[in-house]
C-alpha positions in Angstrom: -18.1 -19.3 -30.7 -17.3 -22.3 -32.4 -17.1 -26.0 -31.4 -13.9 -26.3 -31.7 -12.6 -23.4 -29.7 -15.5 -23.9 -26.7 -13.5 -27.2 -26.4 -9.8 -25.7 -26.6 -11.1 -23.8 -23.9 -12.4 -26.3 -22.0 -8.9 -28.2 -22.2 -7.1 -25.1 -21.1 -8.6 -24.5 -18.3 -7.7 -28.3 -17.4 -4.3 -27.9 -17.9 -4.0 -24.7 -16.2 -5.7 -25.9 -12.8 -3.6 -29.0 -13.0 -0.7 -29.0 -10.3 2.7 -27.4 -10.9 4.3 -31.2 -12.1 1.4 -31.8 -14.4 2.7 -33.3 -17.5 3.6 -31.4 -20.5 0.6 -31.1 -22.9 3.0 -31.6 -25.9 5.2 -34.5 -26.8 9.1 -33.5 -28.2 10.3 -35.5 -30.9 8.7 -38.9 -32.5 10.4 -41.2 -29.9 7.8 -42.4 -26.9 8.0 -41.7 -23.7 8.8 -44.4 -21.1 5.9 -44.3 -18.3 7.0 -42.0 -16.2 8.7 -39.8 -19.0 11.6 -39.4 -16.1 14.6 -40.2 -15.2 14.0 -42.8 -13.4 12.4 -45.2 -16.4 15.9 -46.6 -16.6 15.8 -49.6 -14.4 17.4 -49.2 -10.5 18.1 -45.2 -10.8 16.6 -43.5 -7.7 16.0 -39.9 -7.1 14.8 -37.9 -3.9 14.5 -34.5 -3.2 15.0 -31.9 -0.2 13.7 -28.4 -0.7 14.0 -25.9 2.1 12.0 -22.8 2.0 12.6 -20.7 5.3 11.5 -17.2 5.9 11.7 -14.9 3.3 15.2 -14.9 2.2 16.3 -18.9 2.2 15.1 -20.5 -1.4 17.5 -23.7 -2.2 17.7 -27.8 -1.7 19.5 -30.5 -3.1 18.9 -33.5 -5.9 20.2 -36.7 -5.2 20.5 -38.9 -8.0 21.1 -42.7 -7.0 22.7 -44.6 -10.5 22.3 -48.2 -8.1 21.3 -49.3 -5.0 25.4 -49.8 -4.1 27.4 -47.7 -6.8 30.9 -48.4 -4.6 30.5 -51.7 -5.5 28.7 -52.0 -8.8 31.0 -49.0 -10.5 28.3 -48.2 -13.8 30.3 -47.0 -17.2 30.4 -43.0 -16.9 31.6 -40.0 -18.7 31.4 -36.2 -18.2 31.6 -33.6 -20.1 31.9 -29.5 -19.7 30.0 -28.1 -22.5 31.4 -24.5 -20.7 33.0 -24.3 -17.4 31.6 -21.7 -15.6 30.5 -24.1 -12.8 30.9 -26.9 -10.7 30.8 -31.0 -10.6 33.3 -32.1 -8.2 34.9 -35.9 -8.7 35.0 -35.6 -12.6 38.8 -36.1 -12.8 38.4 -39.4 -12.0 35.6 -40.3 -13.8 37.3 -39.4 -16.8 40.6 -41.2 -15.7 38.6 -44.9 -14.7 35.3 -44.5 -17.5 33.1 -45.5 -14.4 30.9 -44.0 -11.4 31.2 -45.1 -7.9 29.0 -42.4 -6.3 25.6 -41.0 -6.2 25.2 -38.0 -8.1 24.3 -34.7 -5.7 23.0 -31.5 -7.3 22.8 -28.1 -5.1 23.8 -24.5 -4.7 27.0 -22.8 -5.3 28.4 -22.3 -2.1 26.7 -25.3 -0.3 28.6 -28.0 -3.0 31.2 -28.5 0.2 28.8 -29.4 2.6 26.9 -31.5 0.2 30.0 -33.3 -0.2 30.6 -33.7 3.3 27.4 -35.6 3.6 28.0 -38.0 0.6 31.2 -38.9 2.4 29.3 -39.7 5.6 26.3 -41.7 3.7 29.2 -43.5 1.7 30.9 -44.7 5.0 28.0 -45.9 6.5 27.2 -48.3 3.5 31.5 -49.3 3.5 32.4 -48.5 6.9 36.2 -49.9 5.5 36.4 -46.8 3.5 39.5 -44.7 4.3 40.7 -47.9 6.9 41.2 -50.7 4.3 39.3 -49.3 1.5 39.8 -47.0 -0.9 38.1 -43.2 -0.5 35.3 -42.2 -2.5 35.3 -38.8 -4.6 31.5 -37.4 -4.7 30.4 -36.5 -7.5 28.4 -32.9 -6.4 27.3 -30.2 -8.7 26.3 -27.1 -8.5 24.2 -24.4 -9.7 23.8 -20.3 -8.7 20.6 -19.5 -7.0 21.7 -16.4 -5.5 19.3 -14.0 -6.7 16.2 -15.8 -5.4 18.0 -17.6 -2.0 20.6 -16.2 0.5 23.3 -18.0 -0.5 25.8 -17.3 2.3 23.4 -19.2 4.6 24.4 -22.2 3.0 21.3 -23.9 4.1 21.8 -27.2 3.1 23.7 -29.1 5.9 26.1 -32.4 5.4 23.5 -34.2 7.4 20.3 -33.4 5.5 22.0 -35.1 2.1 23.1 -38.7 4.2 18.7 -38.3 4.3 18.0 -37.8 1.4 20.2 -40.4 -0.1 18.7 -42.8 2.1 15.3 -41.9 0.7 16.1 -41.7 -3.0 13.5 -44.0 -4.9 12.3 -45.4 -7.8 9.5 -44.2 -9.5 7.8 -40.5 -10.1 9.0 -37.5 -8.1 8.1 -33.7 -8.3 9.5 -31.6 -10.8 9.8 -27.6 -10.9 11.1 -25.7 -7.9 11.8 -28.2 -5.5 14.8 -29.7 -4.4 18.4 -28.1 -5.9 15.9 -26.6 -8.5 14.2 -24.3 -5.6 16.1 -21.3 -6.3 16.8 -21.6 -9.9 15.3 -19.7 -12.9 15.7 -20.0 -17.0 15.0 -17.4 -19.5 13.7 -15.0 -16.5 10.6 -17.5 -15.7 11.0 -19.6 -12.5 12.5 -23.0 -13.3 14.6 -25.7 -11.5 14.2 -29.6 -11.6 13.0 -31.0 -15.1 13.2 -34.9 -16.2 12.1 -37.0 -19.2 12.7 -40.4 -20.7 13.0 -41.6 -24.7 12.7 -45.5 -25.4 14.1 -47.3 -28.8 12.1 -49.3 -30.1 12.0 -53.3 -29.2 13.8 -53.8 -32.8 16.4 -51.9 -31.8 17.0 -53.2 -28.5 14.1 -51.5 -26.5 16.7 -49.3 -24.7 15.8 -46.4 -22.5 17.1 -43.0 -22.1 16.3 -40.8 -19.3 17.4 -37.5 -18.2 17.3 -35.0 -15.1 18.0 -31.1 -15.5 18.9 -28.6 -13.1 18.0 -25.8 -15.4 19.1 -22.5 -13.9 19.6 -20.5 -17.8 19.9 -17.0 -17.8 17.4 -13.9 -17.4 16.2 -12.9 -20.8 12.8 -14.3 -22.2 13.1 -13.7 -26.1 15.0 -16.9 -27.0 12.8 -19.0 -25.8 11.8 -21.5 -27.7 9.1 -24.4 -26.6 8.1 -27.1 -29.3 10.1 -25.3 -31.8 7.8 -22.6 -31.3 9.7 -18.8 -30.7 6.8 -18.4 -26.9 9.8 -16.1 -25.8 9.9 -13.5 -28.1 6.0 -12.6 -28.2 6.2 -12.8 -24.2 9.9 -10.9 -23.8 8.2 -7.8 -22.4 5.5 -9.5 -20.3 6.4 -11.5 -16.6 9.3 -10.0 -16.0 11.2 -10.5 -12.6 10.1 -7.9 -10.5 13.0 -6.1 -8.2 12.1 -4.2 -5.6 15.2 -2.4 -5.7 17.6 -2.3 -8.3 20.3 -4.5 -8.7 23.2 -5.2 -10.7 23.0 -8.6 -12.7 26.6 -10.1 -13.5 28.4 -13.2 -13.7 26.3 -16.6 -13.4 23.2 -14.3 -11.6 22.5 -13.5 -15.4 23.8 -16.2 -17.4 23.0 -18.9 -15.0 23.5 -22.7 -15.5 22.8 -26.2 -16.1 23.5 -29.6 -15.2 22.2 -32.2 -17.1 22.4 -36.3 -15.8 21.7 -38.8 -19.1 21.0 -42.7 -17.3 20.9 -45.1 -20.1 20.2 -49.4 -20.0 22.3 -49.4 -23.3 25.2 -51.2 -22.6 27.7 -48.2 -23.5 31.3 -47.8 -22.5 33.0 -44.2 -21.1 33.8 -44.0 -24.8 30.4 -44.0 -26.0 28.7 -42.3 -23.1 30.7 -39.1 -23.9 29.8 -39.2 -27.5 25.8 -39.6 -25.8 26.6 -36.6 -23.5 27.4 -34.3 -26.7 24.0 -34.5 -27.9 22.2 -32.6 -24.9 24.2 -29.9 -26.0 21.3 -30.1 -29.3 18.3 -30.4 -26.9 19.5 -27.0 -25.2 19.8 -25.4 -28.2 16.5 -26.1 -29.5 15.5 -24.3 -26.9 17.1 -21.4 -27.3 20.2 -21.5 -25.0 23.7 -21.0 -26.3 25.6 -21.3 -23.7 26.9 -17.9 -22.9 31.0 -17.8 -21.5 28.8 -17.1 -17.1 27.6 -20.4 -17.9 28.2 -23.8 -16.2 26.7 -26.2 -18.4 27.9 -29.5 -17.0 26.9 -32.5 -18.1 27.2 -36.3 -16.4 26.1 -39.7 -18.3 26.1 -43.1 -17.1 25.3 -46.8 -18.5 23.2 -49.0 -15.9 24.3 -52.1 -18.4 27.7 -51.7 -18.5 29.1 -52.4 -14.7 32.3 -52.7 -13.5 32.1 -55.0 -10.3 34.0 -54.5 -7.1 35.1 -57.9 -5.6 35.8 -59.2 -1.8 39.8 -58.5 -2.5 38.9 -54.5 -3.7 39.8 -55.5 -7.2 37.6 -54.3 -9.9 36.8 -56.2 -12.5 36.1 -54.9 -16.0 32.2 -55.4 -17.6 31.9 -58.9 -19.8 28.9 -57.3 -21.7 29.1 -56.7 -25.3 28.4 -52.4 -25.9 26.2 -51.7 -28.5 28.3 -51.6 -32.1 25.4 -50.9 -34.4 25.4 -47.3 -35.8 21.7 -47.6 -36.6 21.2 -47.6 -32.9 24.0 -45.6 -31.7 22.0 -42.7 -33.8 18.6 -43.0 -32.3 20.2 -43.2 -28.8 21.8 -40.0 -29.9 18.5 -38.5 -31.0 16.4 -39.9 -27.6 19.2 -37.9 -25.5 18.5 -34.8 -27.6 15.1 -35.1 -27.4 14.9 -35.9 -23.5 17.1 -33.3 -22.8 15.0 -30.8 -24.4 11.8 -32.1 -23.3 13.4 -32.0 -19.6 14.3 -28.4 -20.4 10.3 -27.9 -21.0 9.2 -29.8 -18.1 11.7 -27.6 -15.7 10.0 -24.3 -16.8 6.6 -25.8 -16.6 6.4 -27.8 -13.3 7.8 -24.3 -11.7 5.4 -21.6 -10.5 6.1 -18.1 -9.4 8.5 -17.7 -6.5 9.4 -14.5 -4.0 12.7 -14.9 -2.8 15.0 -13.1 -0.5 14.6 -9.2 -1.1 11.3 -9.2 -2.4 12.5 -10.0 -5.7 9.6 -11.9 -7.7 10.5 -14.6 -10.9 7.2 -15.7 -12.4 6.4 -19.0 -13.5 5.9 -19.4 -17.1 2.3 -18.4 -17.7 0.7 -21.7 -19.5 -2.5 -20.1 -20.9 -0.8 -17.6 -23.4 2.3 -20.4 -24.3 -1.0 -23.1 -25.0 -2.5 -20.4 -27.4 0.9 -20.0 -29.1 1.7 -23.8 -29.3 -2.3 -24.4 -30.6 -1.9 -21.5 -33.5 1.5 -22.7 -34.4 0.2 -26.7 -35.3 1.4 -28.3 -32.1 -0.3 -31.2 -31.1 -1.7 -30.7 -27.5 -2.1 -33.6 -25.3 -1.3 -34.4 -21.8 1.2 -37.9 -21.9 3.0 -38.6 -18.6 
């Protein structure tokens, strides 16, 4: 056995005894990473999750993203955009209507979005206890992903009280990734998958700007379009880890095609304008890993500007940014390419921070088996090495 392989092997077996959010042992694109590679390198956004796991049938949670410490008053430049509609993300209208978000962000299952959007109502009037007296009302913004083949979904688990906690406890810094939080329940490509997050940064010359992203990848049963690092892992592994079922069932609708919501924070001061044009390019990270977006699919996407703020005064008037957005096309392009990137990377991280699950029924979704994908990746050129 030669040198070299003794020590592939040696770095294998590290990376598979690592935890389920260990850091992806390749890098996606030529951009760096910030820090954390998450989300939550952009300056002030907060994140928390709540995952609840109950007997042998209830497998979902919820994913609070926090774009500011108060966003009813500090309104951040927004824009969404439905890449295919076969979902959810409630208080869009109006994001499209004003360019701005006033609201957390709130990602969960199908049928719980209601609830979920009871208890941003509730957190929001404890922070603006005017709202709905003398204030305006909010319109959460809450979206929402099928997890009804690993959770029973008619428990609607998730109660309006359990998101006013974890909006209180959204922070700054790292958080788990995988199968945790609205990402309990969810799977992509028939592997167990869920909550995924990575961050691209520009370099100082062009303004040192940061992108970050959050998934909620939830894509579909089959394996063989899977692609990681450019490298087809899907196909070779298409008849191999399959969901196990018990009993047979019929997959239609979004249990087969599944799902994802994608959230893009960005410090580049970018207007609603520009932030849509920003949103487009995820669609390029999900392709390059093999998703198409099938016609059961809810592919939503959500992106804000941290920069560009619209500020609420005393009198409820709302006062339009004064920062200059960023006009250069030079730039414009390589925020366009850290969104694809980060997106795709946040794809990978999803799948490999998520370990197998059993969920209601006995049905079994593995978690994507990192010792025959490394082998792949290593025989294919890619450059291994842990970075987060």
């Amino acid at each position: 056995m030669s040198s070299r392989t003794i020590a592939f092997a040696a770095f294998l077996a590290a990376l598979i005894a690592a935890p389920a959010a260990a850091a992806l042992p390749f890098h996606v694109g030529s951009l760096p990473s910030g820090p954390l590679d998450a989300i939550t390198d952009v300056a002030g956004v907060r994140v928390a999750n709540l995952t609840i796991e109950r007997g042998s049938s209830i497998r979902t949670g919820a994913t609070a993203i926090l774009p500011d410490a108060d966003p009813w008053d500090r309104k951040l430049a927004a824009a969404f955009l439905r890449f295919n509609g076969n979902g959810e993300m409630t208080g869009t209208h109006w994001i499209d209507e004003s360019g701005y978000l006033e609201e957390p962000i709130v990602l969960t299952d199908t049928l719980d979005i209601g609830l979920a959007d009871d208890g941003v109502v509730s957190w929001m009037i404890s922070k603006h206890p005017q709202l709905g007296i003398t204030d305006d009302v909010p319109l959460p913004v809450v979206a929402e992903c099928d997890d009804q083949l690993l959770n029973d979904i008619q428990a609607r688990a998730v109660r309006p009280s359990d998101i006013v906690a974890l909006l209180n406890r959204a922070h700054t810094g790292q958080f788990r990734r995988g199968s945790v939080g609205a990402g309990t329940g969810m799977k992509a490509f028939g592997f167990k998958a869920g909550i995924g997050s990575a961050s691209r940064v520009l370099p100082a010359s062009m303004g040192g700007y940061r992108i970050g992203v959050l998934v909620n990848d939830n894509t579909g049963m089959s394996h063989a379009h899977l692609k990681i690092a450019g490298v087809p892992v899907g196909r070779a592994l298409k008849d191999r880890y399959l969901p196990h079922f018990p009993q047979p069932l019929a997959l239609h609708g979004r249990m087969s095609s599944g799902s994802i919501i994608i959230v893009i924070a960005t410090d580049a001061p970018l207007d609603n304008r520009q932030l849509r044009a920003l949103a487009l390019r995820a669609g390029i990270g999900m392709a390059r890993t093999g998703l198409i977006s099938s016609v059961g699919s809810g592919d939503l996407f959500v992106a804000f500007s941290t920069r560009y703020v619209y500020r609420r005064t005393g009198d409820f008037r709302v006062h339009a940014p004064k920062v200059a957005t960023v006009e250069s096309d030079r730039v414009l392009d390589t925020l366009y390419r850290a969104t694809s990137d980060a997106v795709e990377a946040s794809i990978d991280d999803a799948l490999w921070s998520s370990t197998t699950m059993v969920g209601r029924r006995g049905i079994t979704v593995y978690g994507l088996p990192h010792a025959p994908v490394l082998r792949m990746l290593q025989a294919a050129g890619v450059k291994l090495s842990a970075h987060r």
